[in-house]
C-alpha positions in Angstrom: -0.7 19.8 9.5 -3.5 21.0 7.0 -6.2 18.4 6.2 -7.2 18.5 3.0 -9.6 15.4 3.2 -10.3 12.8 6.2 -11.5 9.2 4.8 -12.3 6.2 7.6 -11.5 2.6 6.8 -14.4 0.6 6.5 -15.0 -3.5 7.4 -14.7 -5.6 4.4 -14.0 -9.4 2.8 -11.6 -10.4 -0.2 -10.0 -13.4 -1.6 -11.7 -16.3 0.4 -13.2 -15.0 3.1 -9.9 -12.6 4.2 -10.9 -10.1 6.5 -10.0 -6.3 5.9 -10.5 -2.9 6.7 -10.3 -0.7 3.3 -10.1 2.8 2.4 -10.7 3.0 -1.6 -11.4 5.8 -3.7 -11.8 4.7 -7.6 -14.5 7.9 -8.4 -13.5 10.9 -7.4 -9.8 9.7 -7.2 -9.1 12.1 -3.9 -6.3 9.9 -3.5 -3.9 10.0 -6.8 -2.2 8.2 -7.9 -3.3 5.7 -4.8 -6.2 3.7 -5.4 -6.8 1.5 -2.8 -5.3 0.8 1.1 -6.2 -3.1 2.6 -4.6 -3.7 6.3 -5.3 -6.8 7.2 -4.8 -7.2 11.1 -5.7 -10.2 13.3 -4.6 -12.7 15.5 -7.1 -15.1 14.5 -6.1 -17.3 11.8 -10.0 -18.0 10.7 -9.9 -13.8 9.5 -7.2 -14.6 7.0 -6.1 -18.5 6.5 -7.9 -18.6 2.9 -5.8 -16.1 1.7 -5.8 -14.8 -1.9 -6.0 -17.6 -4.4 -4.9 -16.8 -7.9 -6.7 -14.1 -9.3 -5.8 -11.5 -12.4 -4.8 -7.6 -12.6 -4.1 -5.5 -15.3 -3.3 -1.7 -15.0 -2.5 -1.1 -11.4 0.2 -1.2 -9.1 0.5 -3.5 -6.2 3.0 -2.9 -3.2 2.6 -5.2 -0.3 4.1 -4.4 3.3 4.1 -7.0 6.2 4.4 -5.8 9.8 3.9 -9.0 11.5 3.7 -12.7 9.8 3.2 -13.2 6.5 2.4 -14.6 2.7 3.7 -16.8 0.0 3.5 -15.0 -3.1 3.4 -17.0 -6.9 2.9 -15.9 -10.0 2.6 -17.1 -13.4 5.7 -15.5 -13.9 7.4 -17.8 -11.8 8.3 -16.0 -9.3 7.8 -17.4 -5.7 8.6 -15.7 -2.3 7.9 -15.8 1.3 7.5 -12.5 2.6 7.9 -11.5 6.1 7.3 -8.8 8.7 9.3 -6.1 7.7 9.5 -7.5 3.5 7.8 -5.2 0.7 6.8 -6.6 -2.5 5.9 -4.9 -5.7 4.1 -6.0 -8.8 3.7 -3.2 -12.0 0.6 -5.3 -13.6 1.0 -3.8 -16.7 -0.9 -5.6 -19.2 -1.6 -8.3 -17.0 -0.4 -10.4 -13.9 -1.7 -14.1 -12.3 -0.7 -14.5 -8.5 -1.7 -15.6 -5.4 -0.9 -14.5 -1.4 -1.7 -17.4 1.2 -0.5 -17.2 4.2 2.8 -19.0 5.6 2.4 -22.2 7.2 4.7 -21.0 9.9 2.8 -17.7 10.7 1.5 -18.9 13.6 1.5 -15.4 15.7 -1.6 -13.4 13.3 -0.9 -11.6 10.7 -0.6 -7.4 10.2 0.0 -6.0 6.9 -0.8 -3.7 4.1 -1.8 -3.9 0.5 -1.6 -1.1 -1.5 -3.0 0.1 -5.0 -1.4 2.2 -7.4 -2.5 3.5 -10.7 -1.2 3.3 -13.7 -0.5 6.2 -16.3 -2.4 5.1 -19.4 0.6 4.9 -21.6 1.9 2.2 -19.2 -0.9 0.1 -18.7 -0.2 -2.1 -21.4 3.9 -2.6 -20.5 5.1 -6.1 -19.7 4.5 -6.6 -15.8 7.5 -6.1 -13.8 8.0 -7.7 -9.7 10.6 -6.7 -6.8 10.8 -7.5 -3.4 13.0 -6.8 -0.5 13.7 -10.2 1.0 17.0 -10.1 -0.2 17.8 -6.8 1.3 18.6 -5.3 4.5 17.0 -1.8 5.3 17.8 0.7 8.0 15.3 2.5 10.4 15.7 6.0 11.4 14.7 6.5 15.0 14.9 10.3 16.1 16.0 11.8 19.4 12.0 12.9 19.3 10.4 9.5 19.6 10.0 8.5 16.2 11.3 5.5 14.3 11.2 6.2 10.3 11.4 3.3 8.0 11.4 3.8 4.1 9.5 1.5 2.1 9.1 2.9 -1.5 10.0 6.3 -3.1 12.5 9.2 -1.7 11.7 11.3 1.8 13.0 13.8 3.4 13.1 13.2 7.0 14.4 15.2 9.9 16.0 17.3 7.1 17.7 14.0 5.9 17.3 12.2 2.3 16.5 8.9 2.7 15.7 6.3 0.3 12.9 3.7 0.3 13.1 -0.4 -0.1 11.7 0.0 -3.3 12.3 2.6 -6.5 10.3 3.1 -9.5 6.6 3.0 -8.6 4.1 4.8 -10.5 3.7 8.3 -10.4 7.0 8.8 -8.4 5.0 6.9 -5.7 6.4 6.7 -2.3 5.4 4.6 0.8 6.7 5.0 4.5 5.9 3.5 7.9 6.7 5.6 11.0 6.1 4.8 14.5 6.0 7.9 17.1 6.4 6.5 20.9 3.5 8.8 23.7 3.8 12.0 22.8 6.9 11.8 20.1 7.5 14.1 17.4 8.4 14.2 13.5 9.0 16.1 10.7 9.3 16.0 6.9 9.5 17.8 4.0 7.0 17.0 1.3 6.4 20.5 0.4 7.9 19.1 -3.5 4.9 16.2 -3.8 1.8 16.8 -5.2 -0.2 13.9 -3.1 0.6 13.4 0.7 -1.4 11.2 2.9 -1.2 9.6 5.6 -3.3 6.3 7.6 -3.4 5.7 11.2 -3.4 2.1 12.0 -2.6 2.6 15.7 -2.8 5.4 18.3 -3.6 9.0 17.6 -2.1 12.1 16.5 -2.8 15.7 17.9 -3.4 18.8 15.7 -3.2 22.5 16.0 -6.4 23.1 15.7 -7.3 20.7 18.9 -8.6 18.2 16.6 -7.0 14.3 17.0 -7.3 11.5 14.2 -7.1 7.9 15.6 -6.5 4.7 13.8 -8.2 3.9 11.0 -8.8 7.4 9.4 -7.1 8.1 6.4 -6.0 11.9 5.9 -5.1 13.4 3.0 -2.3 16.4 3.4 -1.5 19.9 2.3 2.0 19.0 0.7 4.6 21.1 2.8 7.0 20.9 5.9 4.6 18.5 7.8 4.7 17.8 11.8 3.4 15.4 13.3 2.4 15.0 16.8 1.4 11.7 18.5 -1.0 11.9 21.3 0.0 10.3 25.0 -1.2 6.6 22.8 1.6 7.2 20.8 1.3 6.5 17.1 1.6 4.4 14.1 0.9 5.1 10.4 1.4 4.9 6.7 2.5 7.9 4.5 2.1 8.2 1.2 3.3 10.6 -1.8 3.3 10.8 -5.3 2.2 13.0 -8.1 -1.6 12.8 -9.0 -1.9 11.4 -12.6 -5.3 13.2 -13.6 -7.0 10.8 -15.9 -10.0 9.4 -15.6 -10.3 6.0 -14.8 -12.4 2.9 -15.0 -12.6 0.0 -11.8 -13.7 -3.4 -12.6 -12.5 -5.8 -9.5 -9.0 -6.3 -10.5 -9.1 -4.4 -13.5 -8.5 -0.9 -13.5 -8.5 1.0 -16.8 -9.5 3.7 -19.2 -12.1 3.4 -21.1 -14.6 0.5 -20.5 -13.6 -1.2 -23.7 -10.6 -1.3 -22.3 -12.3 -3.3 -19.1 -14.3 -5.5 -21.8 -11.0 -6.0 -23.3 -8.9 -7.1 -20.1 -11.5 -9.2 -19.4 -11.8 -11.1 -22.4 -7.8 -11.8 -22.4 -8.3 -13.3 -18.9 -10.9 -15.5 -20.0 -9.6 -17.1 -23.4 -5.8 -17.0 -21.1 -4.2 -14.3 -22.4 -2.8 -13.8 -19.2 -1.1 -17.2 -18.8 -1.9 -19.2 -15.9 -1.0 -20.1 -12.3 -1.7 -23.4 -10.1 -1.2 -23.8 -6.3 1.3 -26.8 -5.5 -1.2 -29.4 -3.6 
């Protein structure tokens, strides 16, 4: 396993007053075509029961994964869905999107998941919006006779030297997203040696190195694409991969804007403002 970079998730608050750690990188973009990783992990409602009210995006990807609990999401396209540990949704914002994630009434256990960001190519950004979610599907895990259980959330892998297929298809920059669990001491392998981003974030346990080294959760790690290993310490491990192809443009972040140029910013949000973008209202 060659490290190419090694980022840490760092404490922060979005949508009102939601607790999260985040690892972000909209600068030097050592993470395309991945923006942005949220986890949101507590079992203490007061860190997350404000959820996201509506709020805009234009330009970006957004693929939610829930591991334990879950959200309501709406949107001013009208769609509506309650997804649960072990659901995926996806939103393409194109030229624009209005939705909202608040947490289920009847998620009374805490809450673990995962937003993610994607970027956009340039010559997409402005492309009607497009949504998919999984709560109307039934996806396999892979457990191996080496401790690990595989499940495939987004994109194509090769795992164990099989192909395997994700929840989701189509994300930007042949995106792909993947949760794998090793047990104390379990072992996997994969082939990403055909990607041109891999990385990879702990959310629980540790893995082991060559080198000596161990990474523990919360560190983000950003791979030499290969034949990758991975080896959990006696903790055992779970973690988020990640592969795509890098897009190389420059970009410019505004909140939930991310663009171009900044005229581009001024642009999106002056269509938000004089509701461009339609419009979206909680049910009371």
């Amino acid at each position: 396993m060659k490290i190419n970079t090694r980022l840490f998730s760092r404490p922060a608050m979005d949508g009102d007053g939601v607790n999260i750690r985040r690892v972000a990188d909209f600068e030097r973009l050592q993470l395309d075509p991945f923006l942005m990783v949220d986890e949101i992990r507590s079992d203490d409602k007061s860190d997350f029961i404000g959820g996201f009210p509506p709020h805009p995006h234009r330009g970006i990807e957004t693929f939610t994964y829930i591991r334990k609990g879950g959200f309501e999401h709406r949107d001013h396209m009208g769609n509506v869905r309650a997804i649960r540990a072990g659901d995926v949704q996806w939103m393409s914002t194109g030229s624009g999107v209005i939705h909202s994630e608040m947490p289920l009434a009847d998620a009374s256990d805490g809450l673990h998941g995962f937003q993610i960001w994607l970027n956009m190519p340039a010559q997409d950004k402005m492309r009607p919006a497009r949504y998919l979610d999984s709560t109307e599907l039934t996806q396999q895990r892979y457990p191996s006779g080496r401790g690990a259980d595989f499940y495939p959330l987004a994109g194509r892998w090769l795992f164990e030297g099989e192909a395997i297929d994700g929840l989701v298809q189509g994300l930007a920059a042949n995106g792909a997203v993947a949760d794998l669990s090793l047990a104390p001491g379990g072992r996997a392998s994969l082939d990403l040696s055909e990607r041109g981003f891999v990385g990879l974030y702990l959310y629980q346990g540790a893995l082991h190195c060559e080198d000596g080294r161990s990474f523990f959760s919360g560190e983000y790690l950003v791979l030499q694409p290969g034949e990758l290993e991975l080896v959990a310490t006696e903790e055992g491990a779970g973690m988020l991969l990640f592969a795509g192809e890098p897009i190389g443009e420059k970009i410019v972040h505004m909140g939930p804007f991310v663009m171009n140029t900044e005229a581009e910013i001024r642009q999106a949000i002056h269509d938000y403002q004089t509701g461009r973008f339609g419009s979206l209202e909680l049910p009371k």
